[in-house]
C-alpha positions in Angstrom: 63.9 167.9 69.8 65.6 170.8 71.4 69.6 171.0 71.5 71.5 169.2 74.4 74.2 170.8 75.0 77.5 169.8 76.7 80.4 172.0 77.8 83.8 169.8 79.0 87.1 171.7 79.2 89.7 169.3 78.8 92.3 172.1 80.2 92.7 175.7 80.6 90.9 176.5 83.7 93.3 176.8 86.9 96.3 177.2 84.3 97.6 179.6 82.7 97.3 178.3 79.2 96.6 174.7 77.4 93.3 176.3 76.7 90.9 173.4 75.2 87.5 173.3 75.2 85.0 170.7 74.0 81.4 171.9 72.9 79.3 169.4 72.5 75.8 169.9 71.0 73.8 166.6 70.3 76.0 164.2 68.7 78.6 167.1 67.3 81.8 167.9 68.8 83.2 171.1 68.2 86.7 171.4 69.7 88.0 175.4 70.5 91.3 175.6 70.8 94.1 172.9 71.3 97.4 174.5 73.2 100.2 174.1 75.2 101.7 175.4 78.4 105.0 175.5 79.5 105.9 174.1 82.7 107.0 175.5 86.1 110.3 174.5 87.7 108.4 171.8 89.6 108.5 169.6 86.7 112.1 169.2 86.0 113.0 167.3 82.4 108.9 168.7 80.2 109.0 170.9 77.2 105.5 171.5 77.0 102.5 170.1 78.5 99.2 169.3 76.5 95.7 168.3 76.9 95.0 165.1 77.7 93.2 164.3 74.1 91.8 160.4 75.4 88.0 161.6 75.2 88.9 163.0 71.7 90.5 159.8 69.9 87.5 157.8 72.0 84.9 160.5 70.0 86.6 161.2 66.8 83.8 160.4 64.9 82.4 162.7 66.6 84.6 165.7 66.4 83.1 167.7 63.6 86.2 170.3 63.6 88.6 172.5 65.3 88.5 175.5 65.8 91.4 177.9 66.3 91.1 180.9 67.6 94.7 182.3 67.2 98.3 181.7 66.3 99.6 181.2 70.1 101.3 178.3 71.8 98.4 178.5 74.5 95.9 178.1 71.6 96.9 175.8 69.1 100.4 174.1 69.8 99.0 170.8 71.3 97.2 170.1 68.2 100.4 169.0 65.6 100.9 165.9 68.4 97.6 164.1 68.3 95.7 165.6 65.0 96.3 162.4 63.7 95.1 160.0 66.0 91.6 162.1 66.3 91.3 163.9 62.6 89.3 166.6 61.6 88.7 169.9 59.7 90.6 172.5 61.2 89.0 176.1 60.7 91.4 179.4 61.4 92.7 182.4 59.5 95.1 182.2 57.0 97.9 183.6 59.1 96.8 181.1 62.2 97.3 178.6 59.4 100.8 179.7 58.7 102.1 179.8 62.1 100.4 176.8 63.2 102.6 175.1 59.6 105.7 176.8 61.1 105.8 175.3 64.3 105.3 171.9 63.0 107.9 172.4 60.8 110.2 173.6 64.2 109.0 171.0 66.1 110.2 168.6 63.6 106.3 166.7 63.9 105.3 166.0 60.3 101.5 166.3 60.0 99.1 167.0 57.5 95.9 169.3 58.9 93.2 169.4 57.1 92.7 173.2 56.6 89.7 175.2 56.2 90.9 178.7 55.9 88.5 181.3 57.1 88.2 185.6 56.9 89.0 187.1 59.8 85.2 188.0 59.9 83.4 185.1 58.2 80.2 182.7 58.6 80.4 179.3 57.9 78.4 176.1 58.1 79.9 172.9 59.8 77.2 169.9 60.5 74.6 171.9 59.4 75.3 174.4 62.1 76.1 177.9 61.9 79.5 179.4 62.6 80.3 182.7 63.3 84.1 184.2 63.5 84.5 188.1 64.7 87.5 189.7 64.5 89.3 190.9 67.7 92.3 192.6 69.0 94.9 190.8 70.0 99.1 190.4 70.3 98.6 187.5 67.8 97.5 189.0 64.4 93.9 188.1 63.0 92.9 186.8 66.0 89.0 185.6 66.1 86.0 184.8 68.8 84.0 182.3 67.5 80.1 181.8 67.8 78.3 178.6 67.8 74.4 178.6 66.8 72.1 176.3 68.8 68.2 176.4 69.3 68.7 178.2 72.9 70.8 181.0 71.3 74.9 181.6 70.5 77.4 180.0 72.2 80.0 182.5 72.1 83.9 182.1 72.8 85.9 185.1 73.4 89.3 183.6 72.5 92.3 186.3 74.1 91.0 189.8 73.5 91.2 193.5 74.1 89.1 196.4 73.3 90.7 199.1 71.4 89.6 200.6 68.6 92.5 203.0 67.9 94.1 200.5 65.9 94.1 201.2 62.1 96.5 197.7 61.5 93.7 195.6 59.8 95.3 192.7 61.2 94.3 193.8 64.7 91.2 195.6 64.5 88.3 194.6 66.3 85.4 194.2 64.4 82.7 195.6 66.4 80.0 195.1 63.3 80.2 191.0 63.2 80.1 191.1 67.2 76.8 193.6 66.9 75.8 191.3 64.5 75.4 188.4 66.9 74.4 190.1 69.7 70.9 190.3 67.7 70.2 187.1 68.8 70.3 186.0 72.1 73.8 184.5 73.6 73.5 181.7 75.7 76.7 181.1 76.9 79.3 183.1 76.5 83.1 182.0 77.4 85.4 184.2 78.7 88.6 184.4 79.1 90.3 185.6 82.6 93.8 185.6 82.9 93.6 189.3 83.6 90.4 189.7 85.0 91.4 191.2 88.2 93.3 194.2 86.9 91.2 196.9 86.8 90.1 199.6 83.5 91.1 198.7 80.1 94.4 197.3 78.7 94.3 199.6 76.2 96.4 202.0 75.4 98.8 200.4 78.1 99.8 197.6 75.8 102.2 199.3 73.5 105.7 200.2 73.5 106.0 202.4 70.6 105.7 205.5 73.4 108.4 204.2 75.4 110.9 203.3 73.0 110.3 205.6 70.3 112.9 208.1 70.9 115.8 205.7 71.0 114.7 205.0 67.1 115.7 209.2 66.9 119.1 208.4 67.7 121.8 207.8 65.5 122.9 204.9 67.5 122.9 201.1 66.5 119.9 199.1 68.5 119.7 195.6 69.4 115.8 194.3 69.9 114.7 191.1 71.6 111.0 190.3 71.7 109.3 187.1 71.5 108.0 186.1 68.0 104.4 185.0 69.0 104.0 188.5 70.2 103.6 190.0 66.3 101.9 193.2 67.5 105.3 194.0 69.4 107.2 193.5 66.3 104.2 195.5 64.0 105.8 198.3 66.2 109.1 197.9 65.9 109.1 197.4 62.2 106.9 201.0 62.2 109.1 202.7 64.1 112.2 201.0 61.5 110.4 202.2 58.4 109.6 205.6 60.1 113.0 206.4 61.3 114.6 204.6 57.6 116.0 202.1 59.9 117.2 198.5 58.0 116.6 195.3 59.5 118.9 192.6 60.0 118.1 189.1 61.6 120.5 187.8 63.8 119.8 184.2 63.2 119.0 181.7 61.1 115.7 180.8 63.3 115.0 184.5 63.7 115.1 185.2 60.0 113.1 182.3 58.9 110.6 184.0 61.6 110.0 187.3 60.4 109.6 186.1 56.8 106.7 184.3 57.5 105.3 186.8 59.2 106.0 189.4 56.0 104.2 186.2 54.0 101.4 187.1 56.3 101.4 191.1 55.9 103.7 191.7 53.0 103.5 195.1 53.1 104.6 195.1 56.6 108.3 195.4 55.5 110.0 194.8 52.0 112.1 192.0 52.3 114.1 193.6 49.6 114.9 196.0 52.6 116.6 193.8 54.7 120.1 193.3 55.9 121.8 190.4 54.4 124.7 188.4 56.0 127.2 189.6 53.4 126.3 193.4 53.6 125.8 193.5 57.4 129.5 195.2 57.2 128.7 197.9 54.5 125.2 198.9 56.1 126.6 201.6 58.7 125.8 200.4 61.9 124.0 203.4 63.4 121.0 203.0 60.6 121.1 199.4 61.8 118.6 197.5 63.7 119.2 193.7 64.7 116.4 191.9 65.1 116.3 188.6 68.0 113.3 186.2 68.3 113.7 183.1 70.2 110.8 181.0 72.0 111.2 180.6 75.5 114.4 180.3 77.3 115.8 180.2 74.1 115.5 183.8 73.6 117.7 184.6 76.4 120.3 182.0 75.8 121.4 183.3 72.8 121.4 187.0 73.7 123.8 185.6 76.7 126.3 184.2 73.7 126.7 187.4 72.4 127.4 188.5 76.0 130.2 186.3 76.2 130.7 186.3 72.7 130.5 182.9 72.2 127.6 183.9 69.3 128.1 182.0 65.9 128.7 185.4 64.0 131.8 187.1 66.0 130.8 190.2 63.7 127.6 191.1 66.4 128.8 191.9 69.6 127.7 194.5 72.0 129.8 198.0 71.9 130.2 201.3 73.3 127.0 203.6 71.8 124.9 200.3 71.3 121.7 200.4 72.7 119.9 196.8 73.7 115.8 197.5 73.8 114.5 194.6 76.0 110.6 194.2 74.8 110.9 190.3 75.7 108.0 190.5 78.7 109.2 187.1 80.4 106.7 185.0 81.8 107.0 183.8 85.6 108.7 181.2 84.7 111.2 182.9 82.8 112.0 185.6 85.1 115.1 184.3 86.8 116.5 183.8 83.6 115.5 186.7 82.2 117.1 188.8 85.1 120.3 186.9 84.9 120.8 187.7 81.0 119.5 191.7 81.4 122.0 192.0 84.0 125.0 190.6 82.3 124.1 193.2 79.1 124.0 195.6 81.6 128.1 194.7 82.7 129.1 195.9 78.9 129.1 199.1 77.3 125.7 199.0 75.9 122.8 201.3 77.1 119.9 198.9 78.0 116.7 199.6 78.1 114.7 197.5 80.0 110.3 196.9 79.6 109.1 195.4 82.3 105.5 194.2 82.8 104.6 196.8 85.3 105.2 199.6 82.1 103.6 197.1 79.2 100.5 195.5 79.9 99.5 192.0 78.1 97.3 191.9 75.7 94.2 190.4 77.7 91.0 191.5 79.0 90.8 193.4 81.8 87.5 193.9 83.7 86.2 197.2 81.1 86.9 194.9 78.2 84.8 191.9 79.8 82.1 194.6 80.6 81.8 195.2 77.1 81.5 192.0 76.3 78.7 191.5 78.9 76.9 194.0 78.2 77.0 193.9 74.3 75.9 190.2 74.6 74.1 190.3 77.7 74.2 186.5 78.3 71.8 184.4 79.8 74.8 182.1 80.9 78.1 183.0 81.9 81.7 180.5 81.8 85.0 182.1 83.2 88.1 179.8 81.2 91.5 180.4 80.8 92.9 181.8 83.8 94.1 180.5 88.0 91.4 179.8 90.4 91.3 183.3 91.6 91.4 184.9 88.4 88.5 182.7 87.0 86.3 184.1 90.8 87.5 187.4 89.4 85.7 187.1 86.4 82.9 185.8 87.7 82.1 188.3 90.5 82.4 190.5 87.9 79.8 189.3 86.0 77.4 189.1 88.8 78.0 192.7 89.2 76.9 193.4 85.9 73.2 193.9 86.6 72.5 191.9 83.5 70.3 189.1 85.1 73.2 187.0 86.0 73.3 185.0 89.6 75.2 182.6 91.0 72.9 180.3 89.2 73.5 181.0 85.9 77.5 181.8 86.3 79.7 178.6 87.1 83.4 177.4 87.9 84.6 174.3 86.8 87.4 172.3 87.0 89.1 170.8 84.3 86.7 167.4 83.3 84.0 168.8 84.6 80.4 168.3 82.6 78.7 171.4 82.3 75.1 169.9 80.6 72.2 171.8 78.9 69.3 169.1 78.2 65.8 169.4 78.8 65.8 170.1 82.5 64.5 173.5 84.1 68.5 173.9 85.4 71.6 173.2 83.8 73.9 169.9 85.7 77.3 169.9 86.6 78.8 166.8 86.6 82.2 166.2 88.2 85.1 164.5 86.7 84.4 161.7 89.9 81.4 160.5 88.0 82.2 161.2 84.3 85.8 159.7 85.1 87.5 161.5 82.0 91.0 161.6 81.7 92.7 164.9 82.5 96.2 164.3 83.1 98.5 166.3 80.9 100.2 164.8 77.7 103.8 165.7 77.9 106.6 166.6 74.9 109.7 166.1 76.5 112.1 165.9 73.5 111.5 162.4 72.8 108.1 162.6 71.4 104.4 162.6 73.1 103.9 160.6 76.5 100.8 160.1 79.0 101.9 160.8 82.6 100.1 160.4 85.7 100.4 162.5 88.9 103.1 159.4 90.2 105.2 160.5 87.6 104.8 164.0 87.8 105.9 163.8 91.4 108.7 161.6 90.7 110.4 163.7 88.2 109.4 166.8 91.1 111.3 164.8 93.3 114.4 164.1 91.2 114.8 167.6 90.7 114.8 168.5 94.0 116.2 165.8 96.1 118.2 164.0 93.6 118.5 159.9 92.8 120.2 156.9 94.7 121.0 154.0 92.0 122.3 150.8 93.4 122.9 147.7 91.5 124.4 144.3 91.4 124.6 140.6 89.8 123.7 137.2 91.6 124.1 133.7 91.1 121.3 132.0 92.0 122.8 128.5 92.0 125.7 130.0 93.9 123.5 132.1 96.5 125.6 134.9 96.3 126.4 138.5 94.8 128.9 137.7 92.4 129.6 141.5 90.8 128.9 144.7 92.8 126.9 146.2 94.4 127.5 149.4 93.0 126.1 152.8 94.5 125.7 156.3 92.5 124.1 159.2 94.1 123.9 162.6 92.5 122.0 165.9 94.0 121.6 165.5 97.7 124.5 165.1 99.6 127.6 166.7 99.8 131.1 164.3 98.1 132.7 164.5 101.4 129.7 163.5 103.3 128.9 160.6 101.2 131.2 157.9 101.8 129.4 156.6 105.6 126.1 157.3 103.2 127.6 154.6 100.5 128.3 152.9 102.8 125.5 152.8 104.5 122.8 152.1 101.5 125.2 149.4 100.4 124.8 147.3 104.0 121.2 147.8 103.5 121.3 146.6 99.8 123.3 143.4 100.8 121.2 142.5 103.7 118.0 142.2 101.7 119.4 140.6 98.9 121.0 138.0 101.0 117.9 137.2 102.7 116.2 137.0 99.4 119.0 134.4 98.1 118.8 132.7 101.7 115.0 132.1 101.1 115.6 130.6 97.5 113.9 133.3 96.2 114.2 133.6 92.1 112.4 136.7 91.7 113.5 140.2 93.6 110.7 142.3 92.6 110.0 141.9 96.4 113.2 142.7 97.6 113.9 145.5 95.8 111.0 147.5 97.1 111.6 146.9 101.0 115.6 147.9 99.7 114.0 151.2 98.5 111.8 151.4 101.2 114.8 151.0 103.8 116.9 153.3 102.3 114.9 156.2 101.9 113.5 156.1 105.7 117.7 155.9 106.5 118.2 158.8 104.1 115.6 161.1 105.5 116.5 160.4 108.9 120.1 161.6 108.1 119.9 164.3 106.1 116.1 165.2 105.8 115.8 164.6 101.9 113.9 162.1 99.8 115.6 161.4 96.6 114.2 158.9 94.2 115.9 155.8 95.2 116.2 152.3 92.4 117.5 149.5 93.5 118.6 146.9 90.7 118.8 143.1 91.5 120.2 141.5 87.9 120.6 137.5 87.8 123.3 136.6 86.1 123.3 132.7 86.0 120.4 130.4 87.4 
């Protein structure tokens, strides 16, 4: 009987991120990728947001393995929260491995994956179907695509990927032989990514900094570096330009150290570790053959760079002086760019030199629309799936393909949304079926410091609306016997109004609170469920009226005696 196959992203398309991606050929589940995202400023209070893994722990007999394409949040983060409620083999590189160990260890989740370590170039066999990873080029080192054999042909992911083949760094070369290799056969589906699918050209040779900062390596001039550790092909550069200009290395931090020794477990002839800085001899190194190294992960990165601002840094020996120069490689992401601003500028007030990279002079590492017409036409296949990107970016991609004069239509190219059913059986066509039918759970898992949760859009809007509009808390005790409020009510409000413009407000909400809970006492009523919904009700309609805001509003009705 010929393969059915089934295609479900559980996330990654319309996001940037949280990539996810079920393949499901006959009974098998084959799971590629398992990341986070990080969340906007519309959801006040999340750390990270990650697939919704329901279908998984309903399956996980099912799920034959994961497989992990890289070492990046987007990729792999997710999968430390749920592994062990949905359990399998989890196939990646040796560095993937190792970073994917080091964030579990960060995040403080103890887990124990069940690791089948691969070559960057290898073929394996997982329920009795052949797997094929192929080397690309990417900011994360030893970055693969992965290929899945079926009866129809290859189902081929491209994972995040450039084409350059300029690079002599084994850990980023892209291995143009394996992909050949598979394009012998014919590709059925191929999966591509398209965060940057609507820039024009290459990415390469725009992604590197080496040409832009090089010269500031010449001087004989301390330098401060920032960059973001996940980004190891940044720091490949930087250590180059160290060793080339017999600069030393010293990690400012604890975190940052820890860091870039893992990454010299993974390439240990990247940089001697022998050749580092220590603590102790920071002092004796002269400070113009110095280089002080800064990774951080997120906002992180650019609240500790603002301590040394203010020198309110753990080590008063690094502060920024007169002849320093600060080398800002840190590319923040949209999210970050307030921040980001706000901490370049206040460098900028001392008596550093700062050089700023901004994304307009370093491109990310991702496919532009040359490198996804290599991958079209190399493959040339007979199916085509736009994932991880926006809306308009994943239209991007697949315009592009229909371009291509490769025999794809708008029949054989598709958008989905995330739970969507993309379905190969037996019929002439291939069936879409929509999350209304299928009814699988897409809402994201959240980490918000207290450990994995399942949120619903309510939620989601209610924290939204906390942030923006602020919260109303009201409380007090009854008697039942006695009919009466015996202690409060009391009235907090924080994050709409204005302290001198609150008391009629108080004053207000609390007339409204006593009125309902006096009619609910009045009535005989035991329970206040009741009331304390038309109270909330009541107050919010009084509060928008006044002011025009709608803060999340919880009235409390305690009994203290019955």
């Amino acid at each position: 009987m010929a393969d059915v196959i089934k295609i479900l992203p559980l996330s990654g398309l319309d996001e940037k991120g949280r990539d996810c991606y079920v393949v499901e050929i006959n009974n098998d589940i084959f799971v590629l990728d398992c990341g986070t995202v990080a969340p906007d400023k519309t959801i006040p209070g999340v750390d990270f947001l990650l697939p919704n893994a329901q279908y998984l722990y309903e399956n996980k007999d099912r799920v034959r393995g994961y497989f992990i394409s890289h070492g990046h949040d987007e990729n792999m983060a997710a999968l430390k929260y749920f592994y062990k409620k949905a359990p399998a083999p989890v196939f990646c590189s040796k560095a993937t491995r190792m970073i994917m160990e080091k964030q579990a260890e960060i995040n403080g989740v103890n887990v124990d994956f069940h690791f089948y370590e691969i070559q960057p170039s290898d073929e394996i066999v997982v329920a009795n179907r052949k797997i094929i990873f192929f080397q690309t080029t990417h900011n994360c080192c030893y970055s693969s695509g992965i290929a899945i054999d079926t009866d129809k042909g290859y189902i081929v992911y491209t994972g995040d990927f450039i084409v350059d083949y300029s690079l002599k760094n084994k850990a980023f070369q892209f291995d143009l032989k394996s992909l050949s290799k598979i394009s012998e056969k014919e590709t059925f589906l191929l999966m591509a990514e398209s965060k940057t699918a609507d820039k024009p050209g290459y990415c390469s040779p725009k992604h590197e900094v080496t040409s832009k900062i090089e010269r500031y390596f010449k001087q004989d001039r301390r330098i401060y570096v920032n960059c973001f550790w996940q980004n190891i092909f940044r720091i490949y550069e930087i250590v180059d330009l160290c060793k080339k200009y017999r600069k030393k290395i010293y990690c400012y931090n604890r975190y940052t150290y820890d860091i870039f020794n893992m990454i010299l477990d993974i390439e240990p002839n990247l940089y001697s570790k022998s050749d580092l800085v220590t603590k102790d001899n920071l002092l004796r190194n002269r400070k113009e053959d110095t280089v002080i190294l800064i990774f951080g992960k997120g906002e992180e990165l650019y609240t500790e760079i603002s301590k040394i601002v203010n020198k309110t840094n753990e080590d008063k020996r690094i502060f920024f002086e007169k002849g320093d120069i600060f080398l800002n490689c840190a590319l923040p992401t949209p999210t970050l760019e307030v921040i980001a601003t706000r901490c370049i500028d206040s460098i900028y007030r001392t008596d550093a030199d700062v050089v700023w990279i901004k994304g307009k002079d370093v491109s990310s590492m991702h496919a532009r629309q040359d490198d996804l017409k290599f991958f079209l036409s190399v493959l040339k296949p007979k199916y085509y799936l736009p994932v991880r990107g926006t809306y308009v970016e994943l239209m991007g991609n697949a315009k592009l393909a229909v371009t291509m004069n490769i025999g794809l239509t708008h029949n054989s190219v598709f958008i989905l949304d995330n739970g969507m059913e993309l379905i190969f059986g037996n019929e002439p066509r291939p069936r879409i079926v929509p999350n209304e039918v299928n009814n699988i759970k897409i809402e994201p898992f959240i980490v918000d410091g207290k450990g994995i949760s399942n949120i619903g859009t309510e939620v989601i809007e209610d924290r939204r609306r906390l942030g923006r509009d602020g919260v109303v808390i009201i409380a007090s005790t009854v008697s039942i016997p006695k009919q009466r409020i015996i202690c409060g009510p009391d009235c907090q409000m924080r994050g709409f109004v204005y302290v001198k413009e609150a008391e009629p407000i108080v004053k207000a909400i609390t007339n409204i609170y006593i009125d309902e809970v006096n009619k609910a006492l009045a009535a005989n009523k035991t329970e206040f469920a009741e009331t304390e919904a038309t109270i909330k009700d009541r107050v919010k309609k009084f509060i928008k009226r006044e002011n025009g805001r709608e803060p999340l509003v919880h009235p409390i009705v305690i009994i203290g005696d019955k």
